[in-house]
Structure formats: structure tokens, C-alpha cells
C-alpha positions as a Markdown table, in Angstrom:
| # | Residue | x | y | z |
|---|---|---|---|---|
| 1 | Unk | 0.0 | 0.0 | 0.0 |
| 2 | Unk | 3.2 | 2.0 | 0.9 |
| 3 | Unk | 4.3 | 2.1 | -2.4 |
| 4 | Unk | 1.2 | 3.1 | -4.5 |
| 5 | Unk | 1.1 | 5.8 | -2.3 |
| 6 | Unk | 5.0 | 6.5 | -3.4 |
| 7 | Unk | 4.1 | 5.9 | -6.9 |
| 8 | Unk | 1.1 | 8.7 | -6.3 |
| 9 | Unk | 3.2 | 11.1 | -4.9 |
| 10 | Unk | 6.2 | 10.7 | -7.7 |
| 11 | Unk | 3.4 | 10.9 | -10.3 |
| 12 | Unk | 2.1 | 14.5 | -8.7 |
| 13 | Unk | 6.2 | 15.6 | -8.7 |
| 14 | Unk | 7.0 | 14.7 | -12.0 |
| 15 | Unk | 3.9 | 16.2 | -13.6 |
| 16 | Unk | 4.6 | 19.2 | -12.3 |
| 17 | Unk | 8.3 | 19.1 | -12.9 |
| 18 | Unk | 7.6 | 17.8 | -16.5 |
| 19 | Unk | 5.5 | 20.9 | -17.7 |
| 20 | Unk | 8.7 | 22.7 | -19.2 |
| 21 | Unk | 8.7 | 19.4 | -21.7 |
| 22 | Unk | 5.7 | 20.9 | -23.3 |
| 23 | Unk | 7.0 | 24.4 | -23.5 |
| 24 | Unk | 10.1 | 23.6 | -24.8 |
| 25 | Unk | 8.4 | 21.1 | -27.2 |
| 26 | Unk | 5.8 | 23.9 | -28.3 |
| 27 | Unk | 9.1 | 26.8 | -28.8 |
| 28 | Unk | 10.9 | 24.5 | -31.4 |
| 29 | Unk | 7.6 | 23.6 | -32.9 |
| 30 | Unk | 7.5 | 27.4 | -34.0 |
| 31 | Unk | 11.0 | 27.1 | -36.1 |
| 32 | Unk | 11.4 | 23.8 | -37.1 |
| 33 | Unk | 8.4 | 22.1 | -38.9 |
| 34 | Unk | 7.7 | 18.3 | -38.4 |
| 35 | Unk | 10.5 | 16.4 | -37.3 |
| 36 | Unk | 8.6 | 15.4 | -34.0 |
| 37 | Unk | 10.9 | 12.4 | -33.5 |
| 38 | Unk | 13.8 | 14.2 | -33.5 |
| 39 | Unk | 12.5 | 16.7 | -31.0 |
| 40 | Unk | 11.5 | 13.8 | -28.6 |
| 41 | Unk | 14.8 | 12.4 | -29.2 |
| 42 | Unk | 17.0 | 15.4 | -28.3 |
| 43 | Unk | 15.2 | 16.2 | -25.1 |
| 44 | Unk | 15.9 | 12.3 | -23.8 |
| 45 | Unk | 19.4 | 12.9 | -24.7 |
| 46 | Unk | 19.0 | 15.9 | -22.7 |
| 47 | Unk | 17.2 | 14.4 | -19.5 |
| 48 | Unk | 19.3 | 11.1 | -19.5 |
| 49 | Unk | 22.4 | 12.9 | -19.4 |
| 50 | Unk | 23.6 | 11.3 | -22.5 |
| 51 | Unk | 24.8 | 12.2 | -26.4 |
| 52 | Unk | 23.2 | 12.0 | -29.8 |
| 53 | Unk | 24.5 | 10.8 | -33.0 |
| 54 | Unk | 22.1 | 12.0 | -35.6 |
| 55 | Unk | 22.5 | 10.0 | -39.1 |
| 56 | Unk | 20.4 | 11.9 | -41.8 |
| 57 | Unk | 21.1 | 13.4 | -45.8 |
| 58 | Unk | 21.8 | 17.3 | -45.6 |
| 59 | Unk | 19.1 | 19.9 | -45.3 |
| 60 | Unk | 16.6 | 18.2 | -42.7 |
| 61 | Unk | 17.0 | 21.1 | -40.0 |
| 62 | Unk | 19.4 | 18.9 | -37.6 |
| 63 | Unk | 22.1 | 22.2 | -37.0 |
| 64 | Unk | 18.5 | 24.3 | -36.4 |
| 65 | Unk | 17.2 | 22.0 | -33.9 |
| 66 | Unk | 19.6 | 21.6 | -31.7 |
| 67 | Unk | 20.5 | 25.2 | -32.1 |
| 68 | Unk | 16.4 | 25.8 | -31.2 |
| 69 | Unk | 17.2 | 23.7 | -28.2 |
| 70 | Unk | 20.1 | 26.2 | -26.9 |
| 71 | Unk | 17.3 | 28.7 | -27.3 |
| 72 | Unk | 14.9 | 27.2 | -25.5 |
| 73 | Unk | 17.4 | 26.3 | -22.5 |
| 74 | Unk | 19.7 | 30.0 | -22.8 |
| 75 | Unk | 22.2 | 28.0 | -22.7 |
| 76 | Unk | 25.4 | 28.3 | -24.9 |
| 77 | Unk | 25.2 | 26.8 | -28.4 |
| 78 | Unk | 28.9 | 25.7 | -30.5 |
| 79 | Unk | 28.9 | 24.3 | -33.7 |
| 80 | Unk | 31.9 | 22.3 | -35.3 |
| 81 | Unk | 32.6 | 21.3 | -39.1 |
| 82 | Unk | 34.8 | 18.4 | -38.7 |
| 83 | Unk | 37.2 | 18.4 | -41.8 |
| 84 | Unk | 40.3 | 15.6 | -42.5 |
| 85 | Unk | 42.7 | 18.6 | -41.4 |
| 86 | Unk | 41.2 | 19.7 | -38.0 |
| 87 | Unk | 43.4 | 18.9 | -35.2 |
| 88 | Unk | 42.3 | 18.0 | -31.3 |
| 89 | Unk | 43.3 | 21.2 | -30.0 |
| 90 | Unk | 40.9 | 23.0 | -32.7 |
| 91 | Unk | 38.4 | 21.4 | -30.7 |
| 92 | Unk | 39.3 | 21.2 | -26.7 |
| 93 | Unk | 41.5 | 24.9 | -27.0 |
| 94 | Unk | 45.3 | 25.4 | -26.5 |
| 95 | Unk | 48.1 | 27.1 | -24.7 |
| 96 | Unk | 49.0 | 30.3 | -26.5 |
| 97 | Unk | 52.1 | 32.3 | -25.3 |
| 98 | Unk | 51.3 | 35.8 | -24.0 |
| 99 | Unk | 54.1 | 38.3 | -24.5 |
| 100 | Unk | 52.9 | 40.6 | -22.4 |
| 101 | Unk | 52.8 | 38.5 | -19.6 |
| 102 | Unk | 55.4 | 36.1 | -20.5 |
| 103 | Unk | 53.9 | 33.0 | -20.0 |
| 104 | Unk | 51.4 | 30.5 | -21.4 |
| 105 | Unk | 47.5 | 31.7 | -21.3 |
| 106 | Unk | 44.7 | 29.1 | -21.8 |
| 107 | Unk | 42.6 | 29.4 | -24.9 |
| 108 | Unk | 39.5 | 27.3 | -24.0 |
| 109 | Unk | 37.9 | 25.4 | -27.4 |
| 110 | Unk | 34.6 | 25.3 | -28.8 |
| 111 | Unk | 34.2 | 22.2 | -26.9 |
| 112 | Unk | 33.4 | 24.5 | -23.8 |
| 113 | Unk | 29.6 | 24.9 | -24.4 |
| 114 | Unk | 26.5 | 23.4 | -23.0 |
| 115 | Unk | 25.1 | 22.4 | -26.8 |
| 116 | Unk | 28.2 | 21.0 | -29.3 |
| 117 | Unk | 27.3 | 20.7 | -32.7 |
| 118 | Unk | 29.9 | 17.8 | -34.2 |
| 119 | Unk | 29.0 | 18.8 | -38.1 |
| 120 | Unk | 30.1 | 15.4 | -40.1 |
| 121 | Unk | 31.6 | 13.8 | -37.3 |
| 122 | Unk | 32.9 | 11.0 | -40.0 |
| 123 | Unk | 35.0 | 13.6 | -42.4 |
| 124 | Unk | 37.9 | 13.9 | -39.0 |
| 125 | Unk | 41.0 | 11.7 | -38.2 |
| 126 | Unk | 40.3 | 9.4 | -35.6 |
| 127 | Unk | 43.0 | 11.4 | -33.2 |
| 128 | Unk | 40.1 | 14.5 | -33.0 |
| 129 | Unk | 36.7 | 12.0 | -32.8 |
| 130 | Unk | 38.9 | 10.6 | -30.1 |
| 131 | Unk | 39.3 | 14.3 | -28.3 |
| 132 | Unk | 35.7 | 14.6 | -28.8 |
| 133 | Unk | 34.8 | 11.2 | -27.4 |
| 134 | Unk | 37.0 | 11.7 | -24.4 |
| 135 | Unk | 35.2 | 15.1 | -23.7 |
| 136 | Unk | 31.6 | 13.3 | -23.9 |
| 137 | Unk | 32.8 | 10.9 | -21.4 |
| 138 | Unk | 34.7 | 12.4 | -18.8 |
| 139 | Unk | 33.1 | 15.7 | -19.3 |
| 140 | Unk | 36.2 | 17.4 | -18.9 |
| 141 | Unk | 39.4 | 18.4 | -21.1 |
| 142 | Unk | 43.1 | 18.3 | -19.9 |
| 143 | Unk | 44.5 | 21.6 | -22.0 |
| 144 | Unk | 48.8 | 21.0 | -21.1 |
| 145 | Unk | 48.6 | 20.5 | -17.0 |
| 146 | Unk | 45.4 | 21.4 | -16.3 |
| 147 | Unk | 42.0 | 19.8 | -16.5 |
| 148 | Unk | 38.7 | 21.7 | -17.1 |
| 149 | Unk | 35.4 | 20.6 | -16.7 |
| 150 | Unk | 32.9 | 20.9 | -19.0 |
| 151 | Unk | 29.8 | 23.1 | -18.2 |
| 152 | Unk | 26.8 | 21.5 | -17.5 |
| 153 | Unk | 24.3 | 20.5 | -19.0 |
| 154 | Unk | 26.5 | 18.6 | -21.6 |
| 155 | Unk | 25.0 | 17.8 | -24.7 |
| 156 | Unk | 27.3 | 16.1 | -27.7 |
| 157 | Unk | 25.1 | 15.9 | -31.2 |
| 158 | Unk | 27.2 | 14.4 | -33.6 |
| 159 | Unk | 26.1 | 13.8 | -37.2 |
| 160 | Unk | 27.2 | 12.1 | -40.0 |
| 161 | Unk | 26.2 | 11.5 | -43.8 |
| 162 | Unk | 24.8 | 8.2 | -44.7 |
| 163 | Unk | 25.5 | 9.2 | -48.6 |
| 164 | Unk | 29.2 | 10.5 | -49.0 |
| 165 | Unk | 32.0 | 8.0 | -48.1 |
| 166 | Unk | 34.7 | 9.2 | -49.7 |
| 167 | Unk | 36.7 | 10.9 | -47.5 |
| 168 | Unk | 35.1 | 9.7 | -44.7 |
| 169 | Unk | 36.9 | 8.3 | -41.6 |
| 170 | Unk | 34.3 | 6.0 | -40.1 |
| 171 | Unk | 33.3 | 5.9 | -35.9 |
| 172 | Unk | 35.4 | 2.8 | -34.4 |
| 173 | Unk | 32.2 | 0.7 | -32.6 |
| 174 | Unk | 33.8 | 1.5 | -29.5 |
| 175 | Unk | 33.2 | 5.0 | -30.1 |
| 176 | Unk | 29.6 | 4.6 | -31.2 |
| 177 | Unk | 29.0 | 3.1 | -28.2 |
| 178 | Unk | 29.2 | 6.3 | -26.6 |
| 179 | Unk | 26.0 | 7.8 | -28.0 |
| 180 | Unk | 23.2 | 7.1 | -25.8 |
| 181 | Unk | 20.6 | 7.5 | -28.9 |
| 182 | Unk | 21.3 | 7.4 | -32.7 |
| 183 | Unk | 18.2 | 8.9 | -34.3 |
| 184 | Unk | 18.0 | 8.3 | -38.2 |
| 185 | Unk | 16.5 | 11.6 | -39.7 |
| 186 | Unk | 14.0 | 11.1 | -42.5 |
| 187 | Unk | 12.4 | 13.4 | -44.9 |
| 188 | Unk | 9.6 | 16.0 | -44.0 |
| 189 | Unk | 5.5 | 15.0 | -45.5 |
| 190 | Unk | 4.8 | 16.6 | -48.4 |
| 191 | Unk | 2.2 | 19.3 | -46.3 |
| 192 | Unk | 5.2 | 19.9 | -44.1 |
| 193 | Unk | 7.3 | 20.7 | -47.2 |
| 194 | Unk | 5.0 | 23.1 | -48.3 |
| 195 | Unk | 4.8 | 25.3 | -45.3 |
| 196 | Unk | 8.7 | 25.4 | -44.9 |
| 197 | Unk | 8.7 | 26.6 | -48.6 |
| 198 | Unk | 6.1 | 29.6 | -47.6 |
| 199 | Unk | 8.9 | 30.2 | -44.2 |
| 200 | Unk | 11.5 | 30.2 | -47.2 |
| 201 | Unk | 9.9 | 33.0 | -49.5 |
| 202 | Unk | 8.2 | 35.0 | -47.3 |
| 203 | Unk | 11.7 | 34.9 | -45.0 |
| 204 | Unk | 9.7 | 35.5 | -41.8 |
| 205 | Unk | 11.6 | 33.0 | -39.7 |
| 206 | Unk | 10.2 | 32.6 | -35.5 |
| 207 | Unk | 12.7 | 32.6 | -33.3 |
| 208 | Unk | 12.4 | 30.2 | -29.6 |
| 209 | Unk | 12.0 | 31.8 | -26.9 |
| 210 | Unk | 13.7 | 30.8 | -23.7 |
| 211 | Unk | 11.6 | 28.4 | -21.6 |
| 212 | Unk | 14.0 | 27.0 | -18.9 |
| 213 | Unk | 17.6 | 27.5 | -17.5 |
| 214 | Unk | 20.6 | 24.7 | -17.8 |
| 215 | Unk | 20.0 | 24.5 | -13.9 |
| 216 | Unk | 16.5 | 23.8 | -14.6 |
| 217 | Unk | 17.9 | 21.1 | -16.7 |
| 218 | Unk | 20.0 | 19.5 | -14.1 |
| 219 | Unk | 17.3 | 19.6 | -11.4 |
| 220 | Unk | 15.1 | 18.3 | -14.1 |
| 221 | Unk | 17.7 | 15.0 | -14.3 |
| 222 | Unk | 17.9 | 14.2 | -10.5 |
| 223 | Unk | 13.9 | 13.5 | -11.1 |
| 224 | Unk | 14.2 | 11.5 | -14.1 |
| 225 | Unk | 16.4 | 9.6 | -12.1 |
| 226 | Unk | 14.1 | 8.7 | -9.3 |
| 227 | Unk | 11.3 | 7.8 | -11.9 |
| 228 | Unk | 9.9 | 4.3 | -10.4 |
| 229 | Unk | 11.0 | 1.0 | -12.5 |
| 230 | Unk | 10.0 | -2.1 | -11.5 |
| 231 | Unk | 12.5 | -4.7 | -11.3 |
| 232 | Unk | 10.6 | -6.8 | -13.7 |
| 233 | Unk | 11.3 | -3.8 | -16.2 |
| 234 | Unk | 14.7 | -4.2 | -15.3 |
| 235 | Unk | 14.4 | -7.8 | -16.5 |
| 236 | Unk | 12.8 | -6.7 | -19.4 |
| 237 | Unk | 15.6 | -4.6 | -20.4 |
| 238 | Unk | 18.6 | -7.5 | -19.3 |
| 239 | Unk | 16.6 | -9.8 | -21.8 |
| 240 | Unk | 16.1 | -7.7 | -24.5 |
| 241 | Unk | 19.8 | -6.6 | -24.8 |
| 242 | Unk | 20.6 | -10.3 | -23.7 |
| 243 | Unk | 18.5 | -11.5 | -27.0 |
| 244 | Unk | 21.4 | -9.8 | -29.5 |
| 245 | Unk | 24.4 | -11.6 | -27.8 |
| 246 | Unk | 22.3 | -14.9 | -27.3 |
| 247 | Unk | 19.3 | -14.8 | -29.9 |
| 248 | Unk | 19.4 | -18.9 | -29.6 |
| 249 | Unk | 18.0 | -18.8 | -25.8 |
| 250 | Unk | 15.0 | -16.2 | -26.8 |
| 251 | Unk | 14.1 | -18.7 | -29.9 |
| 252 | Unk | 15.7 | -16.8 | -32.2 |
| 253 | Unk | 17.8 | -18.9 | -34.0 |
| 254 | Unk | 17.5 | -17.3 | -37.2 |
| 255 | Unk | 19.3 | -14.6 | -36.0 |
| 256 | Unk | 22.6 | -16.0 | -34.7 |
| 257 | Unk | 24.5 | -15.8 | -38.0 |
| 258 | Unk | 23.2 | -12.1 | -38.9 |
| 259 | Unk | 25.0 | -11.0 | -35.3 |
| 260 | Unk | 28.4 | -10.9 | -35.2 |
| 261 | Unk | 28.2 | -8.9 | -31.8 |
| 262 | Unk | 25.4 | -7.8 | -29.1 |
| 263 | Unk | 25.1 | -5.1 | -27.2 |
| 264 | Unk | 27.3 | -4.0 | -24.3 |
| 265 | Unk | 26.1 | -3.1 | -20.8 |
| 266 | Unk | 26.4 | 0.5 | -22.4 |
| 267 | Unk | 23.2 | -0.2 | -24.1 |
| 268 | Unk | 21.0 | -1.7 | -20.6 |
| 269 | Unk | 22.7 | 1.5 | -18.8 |
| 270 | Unk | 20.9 | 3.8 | -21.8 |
| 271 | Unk | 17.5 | 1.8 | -22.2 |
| 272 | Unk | 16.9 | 2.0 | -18.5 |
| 273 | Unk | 17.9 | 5.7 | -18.4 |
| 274 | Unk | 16.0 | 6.3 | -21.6 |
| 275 | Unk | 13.1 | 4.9 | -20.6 |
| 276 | Unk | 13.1 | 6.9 | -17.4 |
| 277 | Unk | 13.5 | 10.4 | -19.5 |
| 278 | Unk | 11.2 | 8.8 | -21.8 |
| 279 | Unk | 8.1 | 8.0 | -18.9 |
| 280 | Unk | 9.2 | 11.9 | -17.6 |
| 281 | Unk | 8.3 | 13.4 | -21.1 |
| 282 | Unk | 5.1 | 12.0 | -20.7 |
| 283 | Unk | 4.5 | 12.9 | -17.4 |
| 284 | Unk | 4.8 | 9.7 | -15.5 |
| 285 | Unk | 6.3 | 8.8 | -12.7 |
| 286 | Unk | 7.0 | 5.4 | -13.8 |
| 287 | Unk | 8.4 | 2.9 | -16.5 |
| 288 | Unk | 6.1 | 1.1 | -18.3 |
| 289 | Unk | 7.3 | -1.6 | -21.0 |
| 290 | Unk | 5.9 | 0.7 | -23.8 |
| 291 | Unk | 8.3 | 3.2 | -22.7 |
| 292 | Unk | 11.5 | 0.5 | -23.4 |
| 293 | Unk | 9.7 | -0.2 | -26.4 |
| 294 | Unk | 9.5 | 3.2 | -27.7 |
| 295 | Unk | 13.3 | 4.0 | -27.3 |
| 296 | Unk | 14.6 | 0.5 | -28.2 |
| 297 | Unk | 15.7 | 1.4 | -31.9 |
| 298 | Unk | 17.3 | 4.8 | -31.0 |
| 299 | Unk | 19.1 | 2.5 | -28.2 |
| 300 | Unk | 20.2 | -0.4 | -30.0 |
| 301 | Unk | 20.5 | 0.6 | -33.9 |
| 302 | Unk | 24.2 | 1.0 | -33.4 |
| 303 | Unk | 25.2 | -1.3 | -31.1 |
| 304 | Unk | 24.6 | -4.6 | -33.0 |
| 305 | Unk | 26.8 | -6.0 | -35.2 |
| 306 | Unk | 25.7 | -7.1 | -38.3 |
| 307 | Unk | 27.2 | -9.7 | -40.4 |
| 308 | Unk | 28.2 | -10.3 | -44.2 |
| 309 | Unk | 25.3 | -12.3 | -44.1 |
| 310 | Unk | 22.7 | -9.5 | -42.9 |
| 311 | Unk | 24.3 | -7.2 | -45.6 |
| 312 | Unk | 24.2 | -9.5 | -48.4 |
| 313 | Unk | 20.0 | -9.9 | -47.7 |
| 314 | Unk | 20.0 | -6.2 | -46.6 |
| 315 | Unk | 19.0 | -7.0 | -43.1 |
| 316 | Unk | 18.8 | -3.6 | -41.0 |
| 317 | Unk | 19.3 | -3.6 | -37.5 |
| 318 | Unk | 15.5 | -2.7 | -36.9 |
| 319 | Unk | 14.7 | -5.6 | -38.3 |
| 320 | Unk | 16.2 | -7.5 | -36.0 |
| 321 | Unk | 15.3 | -5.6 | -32.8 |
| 322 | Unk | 11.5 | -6.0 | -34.0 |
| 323 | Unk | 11.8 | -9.7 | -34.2 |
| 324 | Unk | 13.5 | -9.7 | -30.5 |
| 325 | Unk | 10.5 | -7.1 | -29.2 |
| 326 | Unk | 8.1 | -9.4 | -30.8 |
| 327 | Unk | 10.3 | -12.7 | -29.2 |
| 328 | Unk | 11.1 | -11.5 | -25.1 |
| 329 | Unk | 7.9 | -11.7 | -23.3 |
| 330 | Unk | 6.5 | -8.6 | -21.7 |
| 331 | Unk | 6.0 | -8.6 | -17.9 |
């Protein structure tokens, strides 16, 4: 009885936490047209405390929407183009020597901002992805003796071209692992298309207003945290990443030889947190197994390994998390 009264009293806190979700939701709704999913994705990111690798052709409004976001959060917005001759100190900052002073003066990077663009995150040397990656994870940058933490929130949105490969330095799985979320971006409808023509011509463009601050933000996390899962959606979760290692135990034999790896306990750390942010967004103070389900693909999509064989019968990686949704039981 204890606990449904818990469960009562989380679900008041988070709904009235939660109202800045639509606010914020409403703001970029005014500058970017359609793209709902991408939206959704970018405040999980946000609320779970974790990165977004965005894979989508040009021109679908991703620099704009997280850019909206910034906005939306007055927080500090930095956006990189990542070329084949950047270098890792174009990224984190430098020591520069001061003749005036005579001594070394800290130059911080574009790195030091609470919203990083990471434009083509594929056309860079592995040395400055790696600089980038090291950021995202330890949230800090050592610039010659001295380390410097990031400010918070922290938000990495990388993107990369699905089209162009020439020229392109591919993300080491090890590195991918490191998003939280990879959201594939897809074209607008065809109503949508028309209204951002009319935007286009008539060149009235809305600008977001701000809605929260970042420490809204990170108050805003410590709640997402405490969202209630059951341990039986904990065991959901275990299976479900469980099914890409072993698909044989879940009846899934088919699968085994279009796997060449499973998921790391990365991936059951950023469904469960996911899920959370997820159940927050729409105002619950609990996990349901719909909420795993509607983050799995953004989840998982990168972090199973697909063989020759899956390639050579165009097997996509959603393909095979439906069949293991449709396979693990649902408590």
C-alpha cells in the first residue's frame, strides 16, 4: 500500500516538474516544422544525461534543432565542421604564449559549451573524434597540466552522412558506443514541405524563446532519475539486450548468424535511463514496457553488429530488434 502511495506522490512531482517538456516542445515547434521524433529524441538525450549521434542526408533542419534547443534552454550553443585537417586542440583549445605577460594563457575550445554541434563527425582523423569522445565521457578536457570541466548540461550531437563516403573516416564501434541515442533523420511529408517553402519566400523565420535555464535542466535529471522501474522492467531490459548476444536462448535462431556482436552493458545503462526520460516526457512517474519499447531502436541501432550475411539480404538492425521485441515476453 506504501508504495502506491509512493508511486502517487512521484506521479504529482513529476507532472509538475515535467511541464517545461511541453513548453520547450511547443518553442521549437514554432522554427522547425515536423521532425517530431527528432525533438522527442533530443530532449531524452538531454534528461538522460547522454549524447546523440544524428544520421540523416543534408538539409533536414538537424544544425537548427539543436541550435532551437540552446534557445529554448539559454544555454550556450557551438557548432563544429569536422574536416580531414582539423586537429584536437581545434576542438578542446590550447596554450597560447602571452608576451605581455610572459607566460602560457589558456585558450578554452569550442568544446566548452552546454550544446556542441559535431557537423560530419565522420570527415575527421580518428586522433580529433577521439578528443571529442574523451570530452563526452569524462566531461572534462586536460589543456597542457590542467584539467577543465565541461559546463553542464553537456549535450554532444554528432552527425554524419549516410551518402558520401569518400573521404570519410568511419566511428570505431567502440566510439559509437558512446552515444546514448542514434536517431535516423527522414524526410519531412509533403504538407510539411510546403509550409517550410512559404517560411523560405516569405523569410519570416520565429525565433524560440527561452523556456528554462541549464540548472533547470540539471534539477530536471535528478527527477528523471528517481522515476519508479520495477525490477521486472529491469528484467525486461537485461533480456532484450541479452537477446542480440544470445538470440538462440530467446528462440531466435535465425538470427545467430546475422549477429556478429550484441550489445554492451552500455546499451541496458541507456534503455533504462532512456526509458526513465522517456516516462518523464510523458508525465509519469514510472516505466512502463511501452516506454523500453518506444526508445529501443534509437538505443540499439548502433550497437549490434551485423554480419556479411545480414548485408548480403539487406537485413537492417530494426529488423532484427523487431523480431527480439516481438520474441522476449512482456512482464
Amino acid at each position: 500500500m506504501e508504495n502506491s502511495v509512493n508511486i502517487k506522490e512521484l506521479n504529482d512531482r513529476i507532472a509538475k516538474e515535467s511541464q517545461f517538456v511541453d513548453m520547450i516542445t511547443l518553442e521549437m515547434g514554432k522554427v522547425i516544422v515536423g521532425q517530431k521524433a527528432l525533438v522527442e529524441n533530443l530532449l531524452i538525450g538531454l534528461l538522460a544525461n547522454g549524447h546523440i549521434l544524428l544520421e540523416g542526408v543534408p538539409g533536414l533542419a538537424k544544425t537548427l534543432a539543436i541550435n532551437t534547443l540552446a534557445q529554448c534552454v539559454n544555454a550556450k550553443f557551438a557548432r563544429i565542421q569536422f574536416t580531414p585537417d582539423l586537429l584536437p586542440a581545434d576542438l578542446t583549445g590550447t596554450l597560447i604564449y602571452s608576451q605581455k605577460d610572459g607566460d602560457f594563457q589558456v585558450h578554452k575550445g569550442p568544446v566548452f559549451a552546454n550544446f556542441v554541434l559535431a557537423d560530419e563527425i565522420n570527415r575527421s582523423p580518428a586522433k580529433v573524434q577521439s578528443a571529442l569522445l574523451e570530452a563526452m565521457q569524462e566531461r572534462q578536457v586536460t589543456i597542457g597540466d590542467e584539467t577543465y570541466a565541461l559546463p553542464q548540461p553537456f549535450l554532444v550531437m554528432a552527425t554524419q552522412n549516410p551518402i558520401e563516403q569518400e573521404g570519410t573516416y568511419p566511428l570505431p564501434e567502440a566510439q559509437v558506443d558512446r552515444f546514448m541515442l542514434k536517431v535516423v533523420v527522414g524526410y519531412p511529408k509533403k504538407d510539411e514541405e510546403r509550409q517550410i517553402i512559404r517560411m523560405n519566400n516569405t523569410g519570416e523565420f520565429p525565433r524560440a524563446n527561452k523556456v528554462v535555464d541549464p540548472e533547470d535542466i540539471i534539477r530536471a535529471r535528478e527527477v528523471v532519475r528517481d522515476v519508479y522501474m520495477d525490477e521486472k522492467i529491469e528484467k525486461y531490459i537485461v533480456d532484450i539486450v541479452y537477446a542480440t548476444r544470445t538470440p538462440e536462448e530467446y528462440g531466435l535462431s535465425s538470427l545467430k548468424d546475422l549477429i556478429t556482436y550484441g550489445a554492451s552493458p552500455r546499451a541496458s545503462i541507456s534503455l533504462s535511463a532512456a526509458s526513465k526520460a522517456y516516462a518523464f516526457i510523458k508525465r509519469r512517474g514510472y516505466v512502463i514496457p511501452e516506454d523500453v519499447r518506444a526508445v529501443c531502436n534509437e538505443v540499439l541501432r548502433h550497437r549490434i553488429g551485423l554480419s556479411y550475411e545480414a548485408e548480403a539480404e539487406n537485413v537492417t538492425p530494426e529488423e532484427i530488434i523487431s523480431q527480439i521485441l516481438n520474441a522476449v515476453i512482456v512482464p
